[in-house]
VEXRO-711136 format. One record per residue (C-alpha): residue in one letter; x negated, y, z negated. Coordinates in steps of 0.25 Angstrom, whole numbers, plus 5000, padded with zeros to 4 digits. Example, Ala and Ser with C-alpha at 12.3 -4.5 7.8 and 13.67 -1.06 7.14 Angstrom:
A495149824969
S494549964971
// end
This chain:
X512352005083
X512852035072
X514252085074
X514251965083
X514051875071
X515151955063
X516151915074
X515851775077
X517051725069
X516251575072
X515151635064
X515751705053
X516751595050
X516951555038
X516051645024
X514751625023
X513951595010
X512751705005
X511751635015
X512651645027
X513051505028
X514551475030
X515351435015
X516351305022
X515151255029
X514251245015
X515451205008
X515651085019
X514051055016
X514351055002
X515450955003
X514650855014
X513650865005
X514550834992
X515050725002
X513850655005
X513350674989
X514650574985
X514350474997
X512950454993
X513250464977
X514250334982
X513450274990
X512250264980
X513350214970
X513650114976
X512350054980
X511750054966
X513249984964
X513650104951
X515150104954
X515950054943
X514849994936
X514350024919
X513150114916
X512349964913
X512849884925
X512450014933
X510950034926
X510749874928
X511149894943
X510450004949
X509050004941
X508949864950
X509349944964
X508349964972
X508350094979
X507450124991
X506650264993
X506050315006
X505150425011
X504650445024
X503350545028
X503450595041
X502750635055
X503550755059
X504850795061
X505550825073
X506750895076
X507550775076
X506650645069
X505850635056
X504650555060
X504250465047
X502550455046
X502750375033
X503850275026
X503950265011
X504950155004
X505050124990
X506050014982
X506350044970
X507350014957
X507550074945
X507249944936
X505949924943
X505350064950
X504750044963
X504749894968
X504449914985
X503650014992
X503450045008
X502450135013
X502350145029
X501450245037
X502250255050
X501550285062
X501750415068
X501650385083
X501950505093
X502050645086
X503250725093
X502850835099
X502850965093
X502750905080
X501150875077
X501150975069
X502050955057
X501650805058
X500150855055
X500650935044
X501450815038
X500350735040
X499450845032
X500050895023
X501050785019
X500950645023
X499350625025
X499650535037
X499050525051
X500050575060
X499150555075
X498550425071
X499550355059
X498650295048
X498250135049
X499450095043
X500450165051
X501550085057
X502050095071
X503150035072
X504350095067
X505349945065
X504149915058
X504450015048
X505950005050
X505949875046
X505149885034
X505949985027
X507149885030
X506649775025
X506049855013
X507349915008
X508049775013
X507249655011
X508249565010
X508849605023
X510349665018
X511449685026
X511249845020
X510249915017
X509950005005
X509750135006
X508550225005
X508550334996
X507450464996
X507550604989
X508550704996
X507450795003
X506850675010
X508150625018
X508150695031
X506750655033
X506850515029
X508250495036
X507550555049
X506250445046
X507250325046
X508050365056
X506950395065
X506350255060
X507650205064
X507550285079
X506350225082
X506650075078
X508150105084
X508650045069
X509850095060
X509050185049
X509250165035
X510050265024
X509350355015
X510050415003
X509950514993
X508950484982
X509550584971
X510850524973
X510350394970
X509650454955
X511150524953
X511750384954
X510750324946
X510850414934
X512350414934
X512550294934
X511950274918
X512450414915
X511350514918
X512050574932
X511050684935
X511850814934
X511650874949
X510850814962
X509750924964
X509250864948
X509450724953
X508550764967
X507550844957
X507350714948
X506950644961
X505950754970
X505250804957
X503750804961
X503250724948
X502550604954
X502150664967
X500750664968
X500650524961
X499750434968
X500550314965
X501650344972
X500950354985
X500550244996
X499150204999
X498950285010
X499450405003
X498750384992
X497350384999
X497550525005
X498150544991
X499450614997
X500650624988
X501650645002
X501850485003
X503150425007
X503050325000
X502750414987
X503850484991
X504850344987
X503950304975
X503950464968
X505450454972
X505550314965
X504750384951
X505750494951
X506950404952
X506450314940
X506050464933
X507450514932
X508250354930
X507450244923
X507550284910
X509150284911
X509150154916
X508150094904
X506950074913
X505550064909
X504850144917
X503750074927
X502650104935
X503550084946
X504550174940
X503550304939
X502050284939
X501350304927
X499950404925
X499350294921
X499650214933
X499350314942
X497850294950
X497050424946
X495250444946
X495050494934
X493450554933
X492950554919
X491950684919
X490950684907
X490350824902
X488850804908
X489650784921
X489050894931
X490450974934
X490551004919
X489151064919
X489051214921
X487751304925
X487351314912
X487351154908
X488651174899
X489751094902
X491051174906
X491751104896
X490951144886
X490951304888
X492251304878
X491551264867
X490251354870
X491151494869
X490151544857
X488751464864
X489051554876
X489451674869
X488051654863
X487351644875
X488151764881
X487951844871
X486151814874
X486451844888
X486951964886
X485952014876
X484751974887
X485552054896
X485752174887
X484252174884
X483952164901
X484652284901
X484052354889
X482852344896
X483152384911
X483852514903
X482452534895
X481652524911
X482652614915
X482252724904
X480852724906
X480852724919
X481852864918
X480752914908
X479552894918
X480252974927
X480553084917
X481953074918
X483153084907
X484453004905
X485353064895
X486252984889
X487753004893
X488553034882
X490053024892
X490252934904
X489552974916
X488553084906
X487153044913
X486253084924
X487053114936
X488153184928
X487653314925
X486253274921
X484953314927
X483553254928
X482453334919
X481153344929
// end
């Protein structure tokens, strides 16, 4: 096989890189994906309307765009369909945070064969929804739920529509959710672009350009408002799991105002990133009587610091009661030895005793 391999001229065509892959091919990658970075830089330009255009006019202009996020959680997926369990949609500006929000639970029908298994696990271990039954609030039909994504990016019906944006490693599965959306409602699906393109053109545009696009994708995955309960939808929120789509939109939308607000001069809002304050925690107040605090002894825990020398005190009695127990077993033990007419030596070296050379006197 091997020699074979070294005289396939189709094989060996062309160098190969350190990890076997061909060099022209990577480089034709490498230029596709240069290709489509410059496309999707223009297109974004020009919706948020930044060509030829001052630092002021372009501030006053995009911080009243509204840009639209999705997120979809799914059933399964399938060699060639990602099945969507959960929609999540969120409107949002710069001036103004969050303004709209959709939350839909998508019934999941008919699990393909082969596939109850990973849509278990998903249903464990991520999205917390009932993948055999649907919950009570699950929709059925799917131009139901077309529609409604339409007319919420769209409500004034426009000859286009905008489009929907979400981080980079969500877009194969959201592109597959819409366009198995649009399979099934036999509808023309909708475009979903790049978010960390959009924070590059949104930062150079008032002259902060970000210096590469894996800082621009870090500024918009980081993890800091992922367990917060406010991002999530009420059906979420009551099995008080993070993996929400909706969440997904919302902690997208608290990044984006993160890393651009205060270059535009905006105040920052509760719709922009939640406050601690605003955020619905239980808080237990615990007195020092309370039962948890109390130890076996009737101290309270919390005490125990400031009693070092109170319990070096008592320890020090303990011990003494237990050196005089032992004092006494050892003055038992001699009279008994002297009833019997029998001698201990003392040991002068380690091991010097009876049973070591030393004999009983009759």
């Amino acid at each position: 096989m091997a020699r074979s391999y070294k005289n396939d001229s189709v094989s060996r065509a062309g160098k190969l890189a350190s990890d076997g892959t061909n060099i022209e091919a990577n480089a034709r990658e490498m230029e596709e994906l240069e290709n489509y970075q410059n496309w999707m830089k223009q297109q974004i330009r020009s919706y948020v309307n930044s060509d030829c255009i001052s630092k002021t006019e372009f501030k006053e202009i995009a911080s009243r765009k509204m840009f639209y996020f999705m997120s979809f959680n799914i059933l399964c997926q399938t060699e060639n369909d990602y099945i969507p369990i959960e929609l999540g949609l969120v409107e949002y500006s710069i001036r103004h945070g969050i303004h709209r929000e959709l939350q839909m639970l998508i019934h999941p029908g008919r699990i393909p064969t082969g596939y109850t298994g990973q849509a278990k696990r998903l249903s464990e271990e991520v999205h917390c929804i009932d993948i055999f039954q649907g919950e009570e609030e699950s929709i059925k039909d799917v131009r139901e739920i077309y529609q409604a994504i339409k007319t919420f990016i769209n409500p004034h019906d426009a000859d286009e529509y905008p489009p929907i944006f979400c981080i980079e490693e969500d877009m194969e599965r959201n592109n597959g959710c819409l366009q198995w959306l649009a399979n099934q409602a036999n509808i023309e699906t909708f475009e979903m672009w790049n978010a960390k393109y959009l924070l590059l053109e949104l930062r150079a545009g008032v002259d902060a350009a970000l210096p590469s696009l894996v800082i621009a994708n870090d500024l918009i995955t980081k993890t800091s408002f992922n367990y917060n309960s406010l991002a999530r939808c009420e059906f979420h929120d009551e099995k008080d799991c993070h993996n929400c789509a909706l969440a997904y939109c919302k902690r997208l939308c608290y990044l984006m105002s993160d890393a651009v607000c205060s270059l535009y001069d905006i105040t920052l809002t509760a719709k922009h990133i939640p406050t601690r304050s605003s955020e619905k925690k239980d808080y237990v107040v615990t007195t020092f009587n309370d039962a948890s605090f109390i130890d076996k002894s009737g101290r309270t825990r919390l005490d125990q610091p400031q009693s070092y020398y109170q319990n070096k005190v008592e320890n020090a009695a303990s011990n003494s009661v237990l050196k005089a127990s032992q004092k006494t077993a050892a003055s038992c033990v001699s009279k008994q030895m002297a009833r019997l007419n029998l001698e201990m030596p003392t040991a002068t070296v380690p091991g010097h005793g009876i049973g070591r050379g030393q004999r009983r006197k009759n």
